[in-house]
C-alpha positions as semicolon CSV with decimal commas, in nm:
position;residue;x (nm);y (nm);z (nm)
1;X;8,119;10,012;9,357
2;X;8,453;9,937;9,433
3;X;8,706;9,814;9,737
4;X;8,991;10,006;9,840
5;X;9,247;9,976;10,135
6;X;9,454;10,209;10,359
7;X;9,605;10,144;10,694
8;X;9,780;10,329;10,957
9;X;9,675;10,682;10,958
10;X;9,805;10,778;11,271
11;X;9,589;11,012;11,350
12;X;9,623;11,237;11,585
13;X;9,406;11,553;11,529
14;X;9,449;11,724;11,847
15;X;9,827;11,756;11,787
16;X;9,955;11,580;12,086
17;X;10,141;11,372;11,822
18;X;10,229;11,520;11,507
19;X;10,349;11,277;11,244
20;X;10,595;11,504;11,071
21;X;10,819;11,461;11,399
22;X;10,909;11,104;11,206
23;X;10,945;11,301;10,889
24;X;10,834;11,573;10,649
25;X;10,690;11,296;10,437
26;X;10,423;11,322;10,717
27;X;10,375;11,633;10,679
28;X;9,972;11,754;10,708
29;X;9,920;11,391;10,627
30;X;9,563;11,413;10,770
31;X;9,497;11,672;10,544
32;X;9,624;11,453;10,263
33;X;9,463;11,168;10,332
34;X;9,121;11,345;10,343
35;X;9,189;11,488;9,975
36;X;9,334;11,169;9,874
37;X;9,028;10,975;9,976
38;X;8,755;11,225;9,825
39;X;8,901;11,207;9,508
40;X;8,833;10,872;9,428
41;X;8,619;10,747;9,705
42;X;8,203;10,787;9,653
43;X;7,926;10,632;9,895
44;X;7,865;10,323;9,688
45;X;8,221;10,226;9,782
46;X;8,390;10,003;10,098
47;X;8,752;10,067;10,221
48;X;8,917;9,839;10,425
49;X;9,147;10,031;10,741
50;X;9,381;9,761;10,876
51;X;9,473;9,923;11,185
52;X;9,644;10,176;11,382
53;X;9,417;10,494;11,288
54;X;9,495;10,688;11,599
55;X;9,721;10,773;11,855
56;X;9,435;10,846;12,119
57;X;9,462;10,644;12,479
58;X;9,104;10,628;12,523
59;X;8,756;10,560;12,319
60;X;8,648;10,929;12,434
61;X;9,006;11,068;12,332
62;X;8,995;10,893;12,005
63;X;8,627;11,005;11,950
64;X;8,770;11,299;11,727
65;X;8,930;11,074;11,505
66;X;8,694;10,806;11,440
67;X;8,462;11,108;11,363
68;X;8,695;11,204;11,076
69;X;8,674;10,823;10,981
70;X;8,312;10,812;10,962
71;X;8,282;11,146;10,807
72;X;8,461;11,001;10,492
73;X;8,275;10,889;10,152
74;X;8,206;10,485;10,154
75;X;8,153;10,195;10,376
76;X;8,438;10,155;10,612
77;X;8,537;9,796;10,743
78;X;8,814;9,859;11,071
79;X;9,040;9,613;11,250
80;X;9,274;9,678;11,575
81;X;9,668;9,788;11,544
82;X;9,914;9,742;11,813
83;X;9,882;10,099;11,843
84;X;9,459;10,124;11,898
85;X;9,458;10,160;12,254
86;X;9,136;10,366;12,186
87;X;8,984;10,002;12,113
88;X;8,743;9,959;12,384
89;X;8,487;9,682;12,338
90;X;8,291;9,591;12,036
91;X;7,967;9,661;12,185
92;X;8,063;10,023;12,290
93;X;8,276;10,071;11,926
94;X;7,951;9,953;11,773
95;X;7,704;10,216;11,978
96;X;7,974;10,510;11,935
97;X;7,982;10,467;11,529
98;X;7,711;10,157;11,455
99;X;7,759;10,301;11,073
100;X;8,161;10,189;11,064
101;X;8,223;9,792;11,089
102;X;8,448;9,662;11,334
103;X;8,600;9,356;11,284
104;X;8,681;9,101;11,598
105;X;8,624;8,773;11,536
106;X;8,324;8,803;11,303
107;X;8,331;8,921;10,934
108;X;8,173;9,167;10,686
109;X;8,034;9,081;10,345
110;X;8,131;9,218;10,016
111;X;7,942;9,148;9,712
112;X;8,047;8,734;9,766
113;X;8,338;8,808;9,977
114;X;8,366;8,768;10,340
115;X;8,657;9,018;10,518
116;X;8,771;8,855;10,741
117;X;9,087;8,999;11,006
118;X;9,239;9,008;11,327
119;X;9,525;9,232;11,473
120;X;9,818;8,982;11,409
121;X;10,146;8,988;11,622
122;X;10,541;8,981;11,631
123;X;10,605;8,640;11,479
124;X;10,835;8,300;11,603
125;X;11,133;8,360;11,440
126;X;11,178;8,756;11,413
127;X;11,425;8,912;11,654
128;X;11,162;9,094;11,822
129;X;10,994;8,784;11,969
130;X;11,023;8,705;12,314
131;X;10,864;8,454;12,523
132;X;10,579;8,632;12,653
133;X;10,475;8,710;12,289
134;X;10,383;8,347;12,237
135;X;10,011;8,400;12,397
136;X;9,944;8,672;12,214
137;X;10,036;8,520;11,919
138;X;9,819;8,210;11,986
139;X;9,554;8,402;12,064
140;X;9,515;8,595;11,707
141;X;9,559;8,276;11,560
142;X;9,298;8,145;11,749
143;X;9,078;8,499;11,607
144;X;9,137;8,467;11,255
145;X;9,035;8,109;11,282
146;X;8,718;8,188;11,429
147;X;8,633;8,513;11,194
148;X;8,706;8,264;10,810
149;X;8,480;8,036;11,039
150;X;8,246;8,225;11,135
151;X;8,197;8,359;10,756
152;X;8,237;7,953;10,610
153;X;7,911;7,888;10,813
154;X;7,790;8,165;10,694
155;X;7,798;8,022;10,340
156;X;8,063;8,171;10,204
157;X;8,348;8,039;10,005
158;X;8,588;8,354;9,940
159;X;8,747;8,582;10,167
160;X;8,922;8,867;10,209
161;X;9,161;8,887;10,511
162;X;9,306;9,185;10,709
163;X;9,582;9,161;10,943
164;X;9,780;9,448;11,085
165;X;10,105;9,297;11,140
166;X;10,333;9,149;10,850
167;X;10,217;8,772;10,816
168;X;10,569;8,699;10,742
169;X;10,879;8,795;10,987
170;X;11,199;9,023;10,858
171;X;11,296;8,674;10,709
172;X;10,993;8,604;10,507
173;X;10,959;8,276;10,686
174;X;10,622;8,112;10,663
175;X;10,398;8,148;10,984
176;X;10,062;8,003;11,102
177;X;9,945;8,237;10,944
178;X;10,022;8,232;10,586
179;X;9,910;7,848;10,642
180;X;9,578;7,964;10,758
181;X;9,525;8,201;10,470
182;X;9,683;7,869;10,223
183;X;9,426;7,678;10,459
184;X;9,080;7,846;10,370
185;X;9,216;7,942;10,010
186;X;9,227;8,329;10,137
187;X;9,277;8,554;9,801
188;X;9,374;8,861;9,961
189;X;9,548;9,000;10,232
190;X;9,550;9,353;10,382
191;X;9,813;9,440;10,609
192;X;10,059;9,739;10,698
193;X;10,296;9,848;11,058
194;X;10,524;9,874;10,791
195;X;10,725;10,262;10,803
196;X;11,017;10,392;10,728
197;X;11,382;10,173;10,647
198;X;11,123;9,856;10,714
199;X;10,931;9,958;10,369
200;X;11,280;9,863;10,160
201;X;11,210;9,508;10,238
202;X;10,851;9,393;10,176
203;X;10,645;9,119;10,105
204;X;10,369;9,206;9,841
205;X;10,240;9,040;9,538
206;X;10,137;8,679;9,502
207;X;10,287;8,373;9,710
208;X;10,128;8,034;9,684
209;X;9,816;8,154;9,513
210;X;9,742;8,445;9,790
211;X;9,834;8,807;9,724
212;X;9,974;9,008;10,009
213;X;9,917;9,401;9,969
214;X;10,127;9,646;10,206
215;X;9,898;9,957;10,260
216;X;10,119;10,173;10,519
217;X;10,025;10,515;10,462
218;X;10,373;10,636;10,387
219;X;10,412;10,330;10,155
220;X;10,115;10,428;9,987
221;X;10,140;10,798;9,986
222;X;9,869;10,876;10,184
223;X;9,620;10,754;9,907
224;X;9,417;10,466;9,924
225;X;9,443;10,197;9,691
226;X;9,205;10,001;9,491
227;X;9,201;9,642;9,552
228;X;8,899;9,511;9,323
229;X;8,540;9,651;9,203
């Protein structure tokens, strides 16, 4: 048994979107993904997707790719993307695929872990942010409080976070965040949105005892990673 991580797929297997429009790197990158994953991936194992795994508008658009998804080796445990408009409520997500886990303020155990995760958002400080970003941003706070909380009463003591967005801006600057994650004494965290000239410039490895792993497809190569057993 063993953990692994990959985030934004992008799929889009009706070909309304092809990835390789971006570049040839994404060339057949579903295709890659699939062998990727079966190579290393067996039932016994859990892989964490944080976010952005399809282009689709719509939960009956983006059926075809969450069927993909769930036709893959191991335990999957999902959180939402800025690009997920496919999202549609937990309840329904749960009824479509009740064998996938969907993360939204609640966790998911693992062995003594808890994963733990919300979406994230552009951060204070970044040149992106505008004013009408601040609720949003709130808000997600607000979620990955309640999912660490939700697992503490739960009884447990370790945790596993995934976040979409970088928990850091372009300037590495702390945000609410990384003091959450400093906070709860998070170990991990999952995140990606990451592609392209914005992979040069990274934050991974450890920072004040917590160990940030980038798992963008294309800065991954399309193969998921191993984060523990």
């Amino acid at each position: 048994m063993a953990l692994y991580a990959i985030s934004d797929l992008h799929l889009s297997l009706s070909g309304d979107k092809p990835m390789d429009i971006f570049s040839d790197q994404w060339k057949d990158h579903d295709q890659r993904i699939r062998d990727n994953w079966l190579k290393k991936i067996g039932p016994e194992d859990t892989v964490l997707l944080a976010g952005d795994l399809s282009w689709s508008m719509t939960m009956d658009s983006g059926r075809e790719e969450l069927d993909f998804i769930a036709a893959l080796p191991g335990k999957k445990m999902i959180i939402k993307g800025n690009h997920d408009y496919w999202w549609g409520s937990i309840t329904k997500l749960n009824k479509m695929h009740p064998e996938m886990n969907f993360i939204q303020n609640n966790f998911f155990p693992y062995g003594d872990y808890a994963i733990c995760g919300t979406r994230g958002w552009v951060l204070p400080g970044s040149v992106l942010f505008k004013p009408e970003d601040e609720k949003i941003y709130k808000r997600e706070i607000l979620r990955l409080r309640l999912s660490l909380d939700t697992a503490k009463k739960a009884g447990f003591a370790k945790f596993i976070v995934m976040i979409h967005y970088p928990p850091v801006n372009e300037t590495f600057q702390d945000s609410a965040f990384t003091d959450i994650f400093e906070e709860y004494g998070v170990e991990k965290v999952i995140y990606g949105h990451l592609h392209g000239k914005s992979l040069q410039r990274v934050m991974t490895g450890y920072r004040r005892g917590v160990e940030y792993i980038l798992t963008s497809c294309d800065y991954i190569d399309f193969d998921p990673i191993r984060i523990m057993d």
